[in-house]
C-alpha positions in Angstrom: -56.6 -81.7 19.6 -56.7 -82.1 15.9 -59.9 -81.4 13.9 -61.1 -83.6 11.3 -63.2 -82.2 8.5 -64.5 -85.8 6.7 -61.4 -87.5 6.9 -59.3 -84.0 6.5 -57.4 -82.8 9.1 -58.2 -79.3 9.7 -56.4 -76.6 12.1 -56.6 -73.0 12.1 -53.1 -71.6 13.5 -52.9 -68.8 16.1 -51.9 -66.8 13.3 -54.9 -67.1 11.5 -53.7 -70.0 8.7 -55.8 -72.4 8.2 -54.1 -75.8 7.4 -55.9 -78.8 5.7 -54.2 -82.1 5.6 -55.1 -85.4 4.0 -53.2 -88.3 4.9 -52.9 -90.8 2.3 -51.0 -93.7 3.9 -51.7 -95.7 0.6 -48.9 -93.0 -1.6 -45.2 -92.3 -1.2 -44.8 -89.3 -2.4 -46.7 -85.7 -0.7 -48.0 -82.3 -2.2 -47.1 -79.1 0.0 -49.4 -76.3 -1.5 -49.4 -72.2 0.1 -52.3 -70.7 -1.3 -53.5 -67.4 -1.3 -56.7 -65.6 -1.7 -55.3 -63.1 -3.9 -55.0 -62.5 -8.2 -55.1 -59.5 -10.5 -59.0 -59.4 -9.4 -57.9 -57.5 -6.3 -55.5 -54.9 -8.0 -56.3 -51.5 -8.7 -55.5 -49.9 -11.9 -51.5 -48.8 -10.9 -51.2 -52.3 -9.4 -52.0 -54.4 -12.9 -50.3 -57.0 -13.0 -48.5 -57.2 -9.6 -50.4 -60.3 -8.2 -48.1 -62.2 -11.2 -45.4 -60.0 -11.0 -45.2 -61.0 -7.3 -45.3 -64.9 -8.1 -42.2 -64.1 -10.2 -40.6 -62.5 -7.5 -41.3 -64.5 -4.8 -38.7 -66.9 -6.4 -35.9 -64.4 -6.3 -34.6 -64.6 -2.7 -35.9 -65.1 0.8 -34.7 -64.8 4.3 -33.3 -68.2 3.8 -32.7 -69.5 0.1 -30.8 -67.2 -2.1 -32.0 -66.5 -5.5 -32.0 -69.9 -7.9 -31.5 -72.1 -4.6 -34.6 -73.6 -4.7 -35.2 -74.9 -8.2 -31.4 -76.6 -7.3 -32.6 -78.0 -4.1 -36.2 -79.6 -4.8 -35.2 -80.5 -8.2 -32.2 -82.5 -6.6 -34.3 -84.4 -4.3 -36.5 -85.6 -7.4 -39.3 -82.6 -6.7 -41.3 -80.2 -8.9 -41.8 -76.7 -7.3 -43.8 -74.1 -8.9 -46.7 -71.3 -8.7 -49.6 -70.0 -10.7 -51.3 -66.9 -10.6 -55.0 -66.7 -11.9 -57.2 -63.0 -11.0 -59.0 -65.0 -8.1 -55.7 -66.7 -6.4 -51.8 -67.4 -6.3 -50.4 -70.3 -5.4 -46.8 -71.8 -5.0 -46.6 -75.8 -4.8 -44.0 -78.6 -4.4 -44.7 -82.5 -5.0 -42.2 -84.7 -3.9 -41.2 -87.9 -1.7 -42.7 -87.7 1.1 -39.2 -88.5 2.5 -38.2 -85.0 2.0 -41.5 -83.4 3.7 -39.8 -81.6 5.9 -37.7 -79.7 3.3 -40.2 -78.8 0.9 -42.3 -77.2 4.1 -39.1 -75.1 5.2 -38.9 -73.7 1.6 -42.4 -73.1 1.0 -42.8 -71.0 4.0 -39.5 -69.2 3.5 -40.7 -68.6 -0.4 -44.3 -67.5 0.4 -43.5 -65.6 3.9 -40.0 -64.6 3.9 -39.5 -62.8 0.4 -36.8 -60.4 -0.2 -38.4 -58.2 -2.0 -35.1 -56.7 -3.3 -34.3 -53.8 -5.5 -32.3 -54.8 -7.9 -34.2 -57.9 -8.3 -37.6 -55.6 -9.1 -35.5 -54.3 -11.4 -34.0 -56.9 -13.2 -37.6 -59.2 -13.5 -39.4 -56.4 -15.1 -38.2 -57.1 -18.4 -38.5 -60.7 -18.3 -42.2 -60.0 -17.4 -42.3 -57.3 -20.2 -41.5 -60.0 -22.4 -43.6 -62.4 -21.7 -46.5 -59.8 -21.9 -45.0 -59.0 -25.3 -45.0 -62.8 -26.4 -48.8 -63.3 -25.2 -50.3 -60.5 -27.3 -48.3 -62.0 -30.1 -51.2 -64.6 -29.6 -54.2 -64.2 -31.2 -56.3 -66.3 -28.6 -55.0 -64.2 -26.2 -56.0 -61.7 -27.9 -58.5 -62.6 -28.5 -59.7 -63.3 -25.1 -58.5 -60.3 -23.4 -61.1 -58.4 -25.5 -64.0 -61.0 -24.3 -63.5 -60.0 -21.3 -63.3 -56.0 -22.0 -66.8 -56.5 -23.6 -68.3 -59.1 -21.0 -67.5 -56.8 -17.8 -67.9 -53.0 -17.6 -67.2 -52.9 -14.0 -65.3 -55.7 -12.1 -61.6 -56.2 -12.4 -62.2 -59.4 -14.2 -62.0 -57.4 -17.4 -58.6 -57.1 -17.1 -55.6 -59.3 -17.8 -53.6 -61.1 -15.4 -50.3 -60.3 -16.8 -50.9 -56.5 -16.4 -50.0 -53.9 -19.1 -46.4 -52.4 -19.9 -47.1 -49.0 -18.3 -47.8 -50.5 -14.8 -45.5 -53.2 -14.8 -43.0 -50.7 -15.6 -43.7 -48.4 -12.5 -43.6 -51.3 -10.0 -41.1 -50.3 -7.1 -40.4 -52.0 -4.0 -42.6 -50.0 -1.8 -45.6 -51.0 -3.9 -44.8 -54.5 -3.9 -44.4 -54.4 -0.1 -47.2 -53.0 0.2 -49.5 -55.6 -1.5 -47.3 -58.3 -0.4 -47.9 -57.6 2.9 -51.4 -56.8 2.6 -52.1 -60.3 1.1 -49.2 -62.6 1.9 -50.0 -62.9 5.2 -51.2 -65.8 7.8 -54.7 -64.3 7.3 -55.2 -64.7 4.0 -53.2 -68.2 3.3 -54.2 -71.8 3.3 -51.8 -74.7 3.4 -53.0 -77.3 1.8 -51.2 -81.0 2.3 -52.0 -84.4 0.4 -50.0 -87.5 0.6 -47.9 -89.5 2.7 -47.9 -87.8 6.2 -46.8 -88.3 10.0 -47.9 -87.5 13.0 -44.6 -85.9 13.3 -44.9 -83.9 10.3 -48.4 -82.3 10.9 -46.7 -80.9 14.2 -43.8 -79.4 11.9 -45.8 -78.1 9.9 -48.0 -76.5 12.4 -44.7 -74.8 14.0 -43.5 -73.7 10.7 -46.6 -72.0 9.0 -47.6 -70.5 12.8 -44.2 -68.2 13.1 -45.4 -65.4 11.1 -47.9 -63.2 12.5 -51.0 -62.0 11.2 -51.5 -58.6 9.8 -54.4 -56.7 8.5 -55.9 -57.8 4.9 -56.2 -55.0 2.5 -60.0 -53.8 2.6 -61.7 -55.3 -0.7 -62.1 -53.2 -3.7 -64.4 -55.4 -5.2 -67.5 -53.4 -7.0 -70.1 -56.2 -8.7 -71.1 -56.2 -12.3 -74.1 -55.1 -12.5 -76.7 -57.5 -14.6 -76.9 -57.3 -18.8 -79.9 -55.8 -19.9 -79.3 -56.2 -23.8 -76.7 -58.2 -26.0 -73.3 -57.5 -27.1 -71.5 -58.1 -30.1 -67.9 -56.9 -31.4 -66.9 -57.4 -35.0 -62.9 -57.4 -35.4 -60.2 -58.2 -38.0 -57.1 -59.8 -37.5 -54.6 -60.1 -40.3 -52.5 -62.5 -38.4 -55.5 -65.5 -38.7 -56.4 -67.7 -41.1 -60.0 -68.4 -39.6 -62.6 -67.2 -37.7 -62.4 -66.8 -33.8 -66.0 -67.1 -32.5 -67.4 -66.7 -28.6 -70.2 -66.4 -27.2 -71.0 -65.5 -23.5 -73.6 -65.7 -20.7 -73.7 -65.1 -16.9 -73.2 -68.0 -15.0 -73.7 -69.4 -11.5 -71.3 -68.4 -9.0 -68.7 -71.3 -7.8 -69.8 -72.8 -5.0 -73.6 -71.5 -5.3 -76.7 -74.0 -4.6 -77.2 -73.6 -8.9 -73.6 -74.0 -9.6 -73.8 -78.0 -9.5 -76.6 -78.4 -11.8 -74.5 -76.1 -13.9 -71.2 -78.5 -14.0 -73.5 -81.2 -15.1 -75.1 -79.2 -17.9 -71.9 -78.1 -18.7 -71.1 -82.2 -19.4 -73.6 -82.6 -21.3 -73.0 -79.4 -23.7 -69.1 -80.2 -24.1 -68.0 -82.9 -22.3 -65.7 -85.0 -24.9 -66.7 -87.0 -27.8 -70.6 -88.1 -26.5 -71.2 -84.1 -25.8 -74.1 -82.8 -28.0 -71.9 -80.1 -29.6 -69.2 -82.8 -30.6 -71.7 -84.9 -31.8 -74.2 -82.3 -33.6 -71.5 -79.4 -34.4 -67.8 -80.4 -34.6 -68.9 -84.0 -36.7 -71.2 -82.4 -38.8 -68.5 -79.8 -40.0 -69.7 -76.7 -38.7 -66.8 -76.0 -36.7 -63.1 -76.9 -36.7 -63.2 -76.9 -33.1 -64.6 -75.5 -29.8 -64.2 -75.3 -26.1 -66.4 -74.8 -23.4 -65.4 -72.8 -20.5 -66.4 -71.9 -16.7 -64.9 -69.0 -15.3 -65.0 -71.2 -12.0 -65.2 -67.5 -10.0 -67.2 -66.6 -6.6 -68.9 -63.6 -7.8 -69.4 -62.4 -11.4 -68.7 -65.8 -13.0 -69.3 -66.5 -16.8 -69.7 -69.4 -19.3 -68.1 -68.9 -22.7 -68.5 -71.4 -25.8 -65.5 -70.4 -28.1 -65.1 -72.0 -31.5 -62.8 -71.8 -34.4 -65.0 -71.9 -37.9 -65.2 -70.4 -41.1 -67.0 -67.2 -41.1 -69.7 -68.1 -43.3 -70.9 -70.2 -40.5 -70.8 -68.1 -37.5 -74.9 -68.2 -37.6 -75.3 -71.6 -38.5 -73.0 -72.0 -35.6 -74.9 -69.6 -33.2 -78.2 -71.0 -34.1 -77.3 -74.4 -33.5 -75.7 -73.9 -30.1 -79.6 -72.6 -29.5 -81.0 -75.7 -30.8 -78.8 -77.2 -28.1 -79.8 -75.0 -25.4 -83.4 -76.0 -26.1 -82.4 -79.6 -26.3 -81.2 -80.1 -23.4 -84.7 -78.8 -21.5 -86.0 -81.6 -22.9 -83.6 -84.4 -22.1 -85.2 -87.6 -20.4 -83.8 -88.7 -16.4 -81.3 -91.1 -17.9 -79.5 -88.5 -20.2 -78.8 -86.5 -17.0 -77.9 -89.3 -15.4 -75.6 -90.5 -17.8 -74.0 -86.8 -17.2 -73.9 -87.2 -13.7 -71.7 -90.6 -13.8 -69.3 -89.2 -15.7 -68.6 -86.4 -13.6 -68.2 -88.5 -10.4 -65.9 -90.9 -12.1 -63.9 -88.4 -13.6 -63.2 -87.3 -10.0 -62.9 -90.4 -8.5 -60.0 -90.5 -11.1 -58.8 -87.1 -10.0 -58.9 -87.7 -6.3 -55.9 -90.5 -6.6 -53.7 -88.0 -7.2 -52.1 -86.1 -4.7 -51.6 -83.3 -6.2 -55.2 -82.9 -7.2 -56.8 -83.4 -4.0 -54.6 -80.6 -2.5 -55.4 -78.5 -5.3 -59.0 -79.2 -5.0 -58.8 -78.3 -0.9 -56.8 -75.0 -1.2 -59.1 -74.1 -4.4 -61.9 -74.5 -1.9 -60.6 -72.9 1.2 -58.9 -69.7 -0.6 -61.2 -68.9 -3.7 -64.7 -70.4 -2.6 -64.3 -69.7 1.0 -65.9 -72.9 2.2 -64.3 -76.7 2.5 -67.4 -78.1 2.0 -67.1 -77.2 -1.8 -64.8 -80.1 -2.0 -66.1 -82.3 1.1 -69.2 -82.3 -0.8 -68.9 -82.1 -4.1 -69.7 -85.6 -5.6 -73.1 -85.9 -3.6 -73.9 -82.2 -4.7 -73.9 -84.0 -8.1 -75.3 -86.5 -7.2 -78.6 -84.9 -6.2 -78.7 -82.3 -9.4 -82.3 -83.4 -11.3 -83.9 -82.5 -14.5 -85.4 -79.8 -12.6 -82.6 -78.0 -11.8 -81.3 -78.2 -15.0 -84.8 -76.2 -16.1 -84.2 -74.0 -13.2 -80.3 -73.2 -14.8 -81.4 -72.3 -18.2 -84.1 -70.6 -17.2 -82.2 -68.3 -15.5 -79.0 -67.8 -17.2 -79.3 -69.2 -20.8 -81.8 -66.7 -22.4 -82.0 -66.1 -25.8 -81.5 -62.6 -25.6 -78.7 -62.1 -22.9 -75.1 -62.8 -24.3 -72.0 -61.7 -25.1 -70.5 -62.1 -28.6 -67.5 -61.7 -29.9 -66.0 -62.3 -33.6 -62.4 -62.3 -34.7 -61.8 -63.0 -38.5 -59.4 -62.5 -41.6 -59.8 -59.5 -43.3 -60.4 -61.6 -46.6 -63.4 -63.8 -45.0 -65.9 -60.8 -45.9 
């Protein structure tokens, strides 16, 4: 007998997968997502980099699809198929018409359970990934960013890149990448995640296909927390290769998922969310900045917030101390403001939720990385009940004047 979540269909196989499938009779087309709770997070120091190293393998050969087979076959029946690694997850996708269902299951479980793994293929990809290494730290936002995150963490593995370094990637052989693969690709540690136009007939297929590969053991974590900041940071660099000034600055954050994290997305709304955000409207307009991002490091233990901005360095304070003003500000917004903040958010995902695709990303994210469904099931009336004094609560906690992270990037000729 089938399980329903809300109106998601939920089965955990005798393998240990869990499967969760929204039918949306009201689409043609269907998204077939194989996530796993696995990313460069879970590496140790010989392994950097093999979480996306494996994502590049995975596409060259399985037990059933030779290598470049599958980009010719989902592409021919009008698909996309692809795969991201981040340092909390990988995942490997395909959207197409829900016509060719079938097909698109039968390749994702042959790509994500079935991998070669070959030697010649190790071989061959680690200079493509060497390159691509290579082409990022020609970046200076990357660059940028990777040294954020050396400065923000002193203990956990999210102080490291995903892509890896040279020296690891260049020691990978197959007996290491088995061994991780099969430590983490495995029923165990997988969720299929299914939105769009599916039968009766097809949840059964897709219960027979995902349940043939038995579960092994999951490697034990190797996770060590970061332990809490007890003074600020700040790093001063130079970069010749910039004409402005990279600035960031840092806090601790509510983990995803977490009781605080809600009031959290809607303060995060209010600091940076489009043109009626108080930072567009009382930094970016006024000149201070050329522009800014603010971002959540959407993690389930050791998360961050970072506001980044691109400025002249002359106004790195006036910068700083307006974000301050800002912070302050917001403690003493009226109901209505935080309302205001609140509508946006659910109508932005109202708009998300038609999509297919989003929705399955949205259930795997929450099965896989936050370890509970009822991240997505419940969500919008999380939201919904955030009130000014949670938002008190949230900066209270994490947004203290004297707890951060900074970082500076600027041309040598800006002093």
């Amino acid at each position: 007998m089938k399980k329903y979540i809300a109106d998601i269909i939920y089965e955990q196989l005798k393998n240990g997968a869990k499967v969760y499938i929204r039918k949306r009779p009201d689409v043609e087309s269907v998204s077939i997502q194989v996530w796993f709770s696995v990313g460069s997070s879970y590496e140790d120091y010989k392994e950097k980099g093999m979480a996306h190293f494996l994502e590049h393998m995975l596409f060259n050969g399985s037990e059933r699809y030779d290598y470049g087979e599958l980009d010719v076959l989902v592409e021919g029946l009008g698909g996309q198929i692809n795969a991201a690694t981040s340092k909390d997850f990988t995942y490997y996708y395909i959207n197409i018409s829900s016509n060719y269902l079938r097909q698109a299951v039968d390749i994702l479980e042959s790509l994500t359970l079935r991998a070669k793994l070959e030697e010649d293929m190790i071989q061959k990809e680690k200079p493509i990934v060497i390159e691509e290494l290579k082409r990022g730290m020609d970046s200076p936002i990357n660059r940028f960013f990777e040294r954020f995150d050396r400065l923000f963490y002193k203990v956990s593995n999210y102080m490291y890149p995903i892509i890896g370094y040279e020296e690891t990637i260049s020691n990978f052989n197959k007996e290491m990448l088995l061994d991780f693969y099969n430590s983490y690709y495995q029923p165990l540690n997988m969720t299929v995640s299914i939105s769009g136009n599916v039968s009766e007939e097809d949840i059964k297929f897709i219960y027979d296909m995902f349940s043939q590969k038995p579960k092994n053991n999951i490697r034990p974590s190797i996770y060590v927390p970061e332990p809490p900041k007890k003074f600020p940071r700040k790093e001063v660099l130079e970069d010749p290769m910039i004409d402005r000034t990279y600035y960031a600055i840092g806090w601790d954050a509510p983990n995803i998922g977490e009781k605080m994290y809600y009031p959290f997305v809607v303060f995060d709304q209010i600091l940076s969310g489009g043109k009626t955000s108080l930072i567009h409207n009382e930094i970016k307009e006024k000149g201070i900045v050329y522009s800014f991002s603010c971002q959540d490091g959407a993690h389930k233990q050791d998360n961050n917030y970072t506001i980044f901005a691109i400025t002249d360095y002359d106004k790195v304070d006036t910068f700083k101390n307006k974000v301050f003003e800002l912070l302050e500000k917001i403690s003493h917004l009226k109901d209505e403001d935080i309302q205001k903040a609140k509508n946006k958010i659910l109508n932005q995902e109202d708009f998300v939720l038609e999509n297919p695709e989003s929705e399955a990303d949205l259930m795997g994210f929450s099965s896989a990385v936050v370890k509970d469904i009822s991240y997505f099931k419940y969500f919008k009336s999380n939201i919904d009940n955030v009130d000014k004094n949670d938002i008190l609560r949230l900066l209270d906690k994490y947004f203290k004047d004297d707890i951060y992270v900074e970082l500076i990037m600027h041309p040598k000729e800006s002093l």
